[in-house]
N, C-alpha and C positions, 0 to 999 in steps of 0.2 A: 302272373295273373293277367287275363285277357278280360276285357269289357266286351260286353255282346245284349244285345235285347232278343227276350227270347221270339222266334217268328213268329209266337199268336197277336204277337202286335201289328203284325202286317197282315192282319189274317183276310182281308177284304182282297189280297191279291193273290193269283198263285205262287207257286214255289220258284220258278223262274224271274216272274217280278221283283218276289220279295229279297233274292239276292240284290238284285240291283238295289232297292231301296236301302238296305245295311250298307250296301259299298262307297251309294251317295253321301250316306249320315258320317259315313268316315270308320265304321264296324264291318271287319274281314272276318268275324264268326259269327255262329249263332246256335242258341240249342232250338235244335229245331221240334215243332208240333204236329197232332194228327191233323190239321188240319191242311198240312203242306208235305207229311208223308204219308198219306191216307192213300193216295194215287199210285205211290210204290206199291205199297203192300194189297189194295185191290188188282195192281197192274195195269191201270189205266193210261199209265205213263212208265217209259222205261229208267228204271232206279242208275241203273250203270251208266247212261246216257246223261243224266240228271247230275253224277260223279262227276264225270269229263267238265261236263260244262263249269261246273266249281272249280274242280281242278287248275283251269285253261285260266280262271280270273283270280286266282290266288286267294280263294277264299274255302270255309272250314265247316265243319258242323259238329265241335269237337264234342259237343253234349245231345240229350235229346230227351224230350219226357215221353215215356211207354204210355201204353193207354190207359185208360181207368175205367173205372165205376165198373159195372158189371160185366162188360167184355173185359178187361183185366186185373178184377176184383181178384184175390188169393187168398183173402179172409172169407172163407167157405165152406164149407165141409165137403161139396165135391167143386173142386177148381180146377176139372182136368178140362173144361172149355175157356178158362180165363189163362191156364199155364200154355193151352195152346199156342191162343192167338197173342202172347206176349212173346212165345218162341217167334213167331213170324214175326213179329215186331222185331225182335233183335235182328234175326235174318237182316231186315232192310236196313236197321241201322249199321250193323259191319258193312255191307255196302257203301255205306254209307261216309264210313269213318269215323263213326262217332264213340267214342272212349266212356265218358260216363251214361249210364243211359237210367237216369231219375224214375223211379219208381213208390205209389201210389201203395203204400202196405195195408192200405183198408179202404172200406168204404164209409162214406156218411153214417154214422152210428155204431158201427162196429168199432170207431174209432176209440169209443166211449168206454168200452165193454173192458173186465178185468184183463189184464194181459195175460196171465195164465188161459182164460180162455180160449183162444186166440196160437198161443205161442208155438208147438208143434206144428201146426197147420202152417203158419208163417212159415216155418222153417224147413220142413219139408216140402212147399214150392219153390223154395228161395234155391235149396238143392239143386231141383232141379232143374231151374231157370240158371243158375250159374255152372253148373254140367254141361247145360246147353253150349255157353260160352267158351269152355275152360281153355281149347286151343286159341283165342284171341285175346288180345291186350284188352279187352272192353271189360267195366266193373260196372253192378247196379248197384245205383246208390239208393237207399232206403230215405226219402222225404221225412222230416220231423209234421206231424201232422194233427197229432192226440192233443189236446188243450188241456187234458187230464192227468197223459204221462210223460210228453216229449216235452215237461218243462226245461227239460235239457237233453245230452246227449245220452246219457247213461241205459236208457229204455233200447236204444236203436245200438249199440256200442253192446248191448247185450245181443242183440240177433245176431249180430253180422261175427263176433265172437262162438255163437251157435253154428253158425255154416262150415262144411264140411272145408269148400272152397276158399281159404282167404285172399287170393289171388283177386278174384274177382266178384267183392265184395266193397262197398263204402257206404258213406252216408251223405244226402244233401242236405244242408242248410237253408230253409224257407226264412228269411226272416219277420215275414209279415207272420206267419203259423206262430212262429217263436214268441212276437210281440204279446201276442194274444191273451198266450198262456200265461198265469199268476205270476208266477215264477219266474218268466224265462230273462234267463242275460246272456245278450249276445257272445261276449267276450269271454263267458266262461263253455259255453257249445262250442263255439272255435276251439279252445285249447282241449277241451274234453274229449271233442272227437278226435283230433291231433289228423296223423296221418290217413288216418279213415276218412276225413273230410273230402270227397273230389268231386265237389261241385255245390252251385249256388244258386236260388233263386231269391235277387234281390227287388225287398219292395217295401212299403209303407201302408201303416194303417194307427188308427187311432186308439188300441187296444182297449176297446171297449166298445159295450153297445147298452144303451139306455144307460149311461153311468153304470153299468156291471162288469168288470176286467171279468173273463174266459168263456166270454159267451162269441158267438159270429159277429164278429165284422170284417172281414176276408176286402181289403175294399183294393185292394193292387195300386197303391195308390205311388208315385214318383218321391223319392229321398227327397225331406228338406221343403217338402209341399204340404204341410199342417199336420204332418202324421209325429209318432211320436214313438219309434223307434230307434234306440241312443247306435247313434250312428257313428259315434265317437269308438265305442267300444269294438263293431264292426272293425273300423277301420282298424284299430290297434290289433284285434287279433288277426285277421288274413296279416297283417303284417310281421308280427311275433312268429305267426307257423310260418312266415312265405308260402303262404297259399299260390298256385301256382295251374289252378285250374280255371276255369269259367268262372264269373264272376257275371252273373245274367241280370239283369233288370226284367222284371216278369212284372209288365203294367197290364190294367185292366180296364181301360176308357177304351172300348169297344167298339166305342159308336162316333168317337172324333172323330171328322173327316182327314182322309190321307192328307191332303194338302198339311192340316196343322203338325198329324206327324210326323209328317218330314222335316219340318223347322223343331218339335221338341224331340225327334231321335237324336240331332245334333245338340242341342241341348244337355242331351244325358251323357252323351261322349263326354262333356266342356264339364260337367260332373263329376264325371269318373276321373278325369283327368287332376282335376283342382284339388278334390278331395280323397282319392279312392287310392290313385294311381302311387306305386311303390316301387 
C-alpha cells in the first residue's frame, strides 16, 4: 500500500509544480486530476514529455480520476459523447502510467434512481470502455457513490461481475461517500469487495447534514480532524486484504493557501505513517 494525496490538492499549481510539492511533503505518487491532465488530453502540453520528467525524479501516477458529470457521464441513454471523451481520457492515462483509473458511474441524481434503471446502460459503456483497454494492465474502478445503494460493495461487485472484461475491471473505495450512507462499514466494503478493491479515496466527513445520516455532506474533510469515520476498521481491513494499491487522501480545503499545504501534506504522510502504514 502506497500513501499519496490526490493532485486536486495542489490544484492552484500546475502539473510540473505539483510534482515537486508531493516529493517535498515526502509522497513519490499521486492519483492524478483533470485539472493537471486537462493539458494532456487538450494538448496544450506534451503528455510523453510530462512521463520523462516523472520518470527522471522517481515519481508515479499510479491511479488517476476520469472525468465526470456530463463530459463523462455513462448514466445516459445516448453516452456515445461521454464514452468518447472517457476513451481519450484513458489514452492519456496509459501515457501516463496509470493502473487504476477511478470512475464516476453516474451523475448527481441519477445516483438516486432504481438500479435496474440504469444497469444495462452502465454496463454496456463499461464494455466498452474496458475493450477500449483490454491490451493494457490499466483497470477502471467503479467509485461507491449512491447513499441509496453503495451502502456496501455488493451494488458495484454486481457490475463489474456484469463486464464482459474481468481483467480490467475493479472498484474504488470513497470513504467519505461510504460514511454518508446509513448503512455503510468500512470494514465490511474492504473484505466484500476483496480483490476487486484497487484503489482508494481516503477522507472524512461528519455523516450527516442538519442531524439527517444520508443526506450531502461530501465535506473532504482530513482523518482524525472531527469527522466521524471509524477509521479503526479502515485500518483493519486494507490490512486483512493487504491492500496493496493507492491509498489517496482526497481533501477538500480548496482555498488554504499553499504555504499551509505544504506543512499539512507532511502532516498527512506522519498520518499515514503512524496510523495507516502496514
Amino acid at each position: 500500500m502506497k500513501p499519496s494525496i490526490s493532485s486536486e490538492y495542489f490544484g492552484m499549481v500546475d502539473a510540473y509544480q505539483m510534482v515537486k510539492e508531493n516529493i517535498d511533503a515526502g509522497f513519490y505518487q499521486t492519483e492524478i486530476n483533470e485539472c493537471h491532465y486537462k493539458q494532456f488530453m487538450d494538448k496544450s502540453q506534451d503528455v510523453k514529455e510530462f512521463r520523462k520528467y516523472i520518470d527522471d525524479l522517481g515519481f508515479s501516477v499510479p491511479q488517476g480520476h476520469l472525468i465526470f458529470m456530463n463530459r463523462g457521464d455513462i448514466t445516459s441513454r445516448d453516452n456515445t459523447y461521454a464514452i468518447d471523451n472517457l476513451k481519450r481520457n484513458l489514452d492519456v492515462f496509459y501515457e501516463l502510467g496509470v493502473k487504476s483509473a477511478v470512475l464516476h458511474y453516474s451523475n448527481y441524481g441519477t445516483d438516486w434512481d432504481p438500479i435496474e434503471q440504469w444497469f444495462d446502460v452502465r454496463i454496456d459503456a463499461l464494455n466498452k470502455l474496458t475493450n477500449h483497454i483490454k491490451d493494457t494492465d490499466m483497470v477502471i474502478c467503479i467509485e461507491n457513490l449512491s447513499r441509496v445503494w453503495d451502502y456496501d460493495a455488493g451494488h458495484l461487485l454486481k457490475m463489474c461481475k456484469a463486464v464482459d472484461n474481468q481483467k480490467n475491471i475493479g472498484i474504488c473505495l470513497d470513504t467519505g461517500h461510504l460514511n454518508i450512507s446509513k448503512f455503510g462499514n468500512q470494514y465490511d466494503f474492504i473484505m466484500q469487495a476483496g480483490d476487486y478493491l484497487k484503489a482508494m479515496h481516503v477522507h472524512d466527513n461528519k455523516g450527516e447534514h442538519d442531524g439527517m445520516i444520508g443526506l450531502p455532506c461530501d465535506n473532504h474533510m482530513m482523518p482524525f480532524d472531527g469527522g466521524n469515520v471509524k477509521w479503526v476498521d479502515v485500518k483493519r481491513g486494507v490490512k486483512e486484504l493487504n491492500y496493496q494499491h493507492l491509498f489517496s487522501f482526497e481533501l477538500g480545503n480548496h482555498n488554504t493557501p499553499l504555504e499551509m499545504k505544504r506543512i499539512q501534506a507532511k502532516y498527512l504522510l506522519e498520518i499515514y505513517k503512524a496510523y495507516f502504514e502496514f
